[in-house]
C-alpha positions as CSV (number, residue, x, y, z in Angstrom):
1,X,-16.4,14.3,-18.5
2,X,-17.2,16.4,-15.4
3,X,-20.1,15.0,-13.3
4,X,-23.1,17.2,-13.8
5,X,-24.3,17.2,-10.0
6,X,-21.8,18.6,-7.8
7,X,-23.4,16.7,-4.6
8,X,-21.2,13.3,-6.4
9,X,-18.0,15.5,-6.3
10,X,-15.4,15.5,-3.4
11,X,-12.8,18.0,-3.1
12,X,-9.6,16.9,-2.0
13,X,-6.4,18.4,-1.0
14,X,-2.7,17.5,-1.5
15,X,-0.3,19.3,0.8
16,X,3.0,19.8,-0.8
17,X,4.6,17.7,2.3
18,X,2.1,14.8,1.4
19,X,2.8,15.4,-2.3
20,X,6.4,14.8,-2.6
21,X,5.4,10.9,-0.9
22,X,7.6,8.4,1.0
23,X,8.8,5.9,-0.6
24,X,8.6,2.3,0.9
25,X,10.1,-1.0,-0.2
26,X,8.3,-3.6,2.1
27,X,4.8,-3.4,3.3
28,X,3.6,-5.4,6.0
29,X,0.1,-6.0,6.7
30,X,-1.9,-7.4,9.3
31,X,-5.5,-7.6,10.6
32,X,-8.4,-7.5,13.4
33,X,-11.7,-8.3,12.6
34,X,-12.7,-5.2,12.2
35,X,-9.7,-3.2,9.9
36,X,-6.4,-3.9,8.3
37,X,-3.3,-2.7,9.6
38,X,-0.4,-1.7,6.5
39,X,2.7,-0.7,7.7
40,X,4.5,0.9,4.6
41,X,8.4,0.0,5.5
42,X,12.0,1.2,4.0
43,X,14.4,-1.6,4.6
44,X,18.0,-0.5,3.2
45,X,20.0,-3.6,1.6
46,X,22.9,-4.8,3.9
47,X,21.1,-3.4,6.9
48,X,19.4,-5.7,9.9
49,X,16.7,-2.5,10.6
50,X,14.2,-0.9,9.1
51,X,11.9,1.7,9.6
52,X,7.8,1.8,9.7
53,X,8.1,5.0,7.2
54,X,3.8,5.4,7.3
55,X,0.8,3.1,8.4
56,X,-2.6,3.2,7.0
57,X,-5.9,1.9,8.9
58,X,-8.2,0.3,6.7
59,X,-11.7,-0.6,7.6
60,X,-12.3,-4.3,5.8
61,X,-14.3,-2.8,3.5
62,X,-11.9,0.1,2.2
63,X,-9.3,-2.6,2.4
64,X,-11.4,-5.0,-0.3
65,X,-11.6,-1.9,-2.4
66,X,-8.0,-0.8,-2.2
67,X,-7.4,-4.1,-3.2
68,X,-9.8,-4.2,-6.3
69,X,-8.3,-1.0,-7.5
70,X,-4.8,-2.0,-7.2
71,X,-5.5,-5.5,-9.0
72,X,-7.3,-2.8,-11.8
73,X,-4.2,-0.5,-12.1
74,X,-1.9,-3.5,-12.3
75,X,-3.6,-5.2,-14.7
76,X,-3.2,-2.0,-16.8
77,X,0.0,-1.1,-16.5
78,X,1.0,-4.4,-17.5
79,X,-1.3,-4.0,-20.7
80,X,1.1,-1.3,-21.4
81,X,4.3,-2.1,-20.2
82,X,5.1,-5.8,-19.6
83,X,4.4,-7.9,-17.4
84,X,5.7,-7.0,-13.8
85,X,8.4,-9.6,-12.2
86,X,8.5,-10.2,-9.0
87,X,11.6,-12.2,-7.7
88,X,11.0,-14.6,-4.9
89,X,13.1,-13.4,-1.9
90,X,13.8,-15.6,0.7
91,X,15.2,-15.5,4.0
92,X,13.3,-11.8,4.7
93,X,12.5,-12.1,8.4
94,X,8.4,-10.4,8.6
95,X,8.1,-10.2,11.5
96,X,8.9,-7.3,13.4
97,X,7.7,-8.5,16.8
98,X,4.1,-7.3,16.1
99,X,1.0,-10.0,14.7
100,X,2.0,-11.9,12.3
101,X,2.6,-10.6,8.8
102,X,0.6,-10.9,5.8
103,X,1.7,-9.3,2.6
């Protein structure tokens, strides 16, 4: 149902360059005390680089939402679908020579 008072809506665009997204297998995050740092990474099997493909600033705030709403749309999909595996992997060297990852 649309919202009756147009002040609540927000118009956003999607370029057709932003639309067609980057796809990232690694994400590796780190933090200040005043925003979160996520470096969306492509690391290719068999390969000892990998490229930062986009990074997103996050004030604490937008990060503890992100994070709520990810948790939300997991939780759904897996209603749906099954739950999601995650294999442990070991040996994956996180740090890149920047702060120390978190992900």
């Amino acid at each position: 149902m649309a919202d009756p008072n147009p002040k609540n809506q927000i118009n956003i665009e999607l370029s057709d360059e932003i639309a067609e997204g980057i796809y990232s297998n690694l994400a590796i995050i780190t933090h200040s005390h005043s925003e979160f740092i996520v470096d969306f990474v492509k690391m290719m099997p068999g390969t000892t680089k990998a490229k930062v493909k986009s990074r997103i600033i996050l004030t604490p705030q937008h990060a503890k939402r992100l994070f709520k709403a990810l948790q939300d749309n997991i939780n759904k999909f897996e209603r749906l679908h099954g739950e999601i595996k995650v294999p442990e992997i070991e040996n994956l060297p996180l740090n890149f020579g920047g702060p120390k990852a978190e992900a």
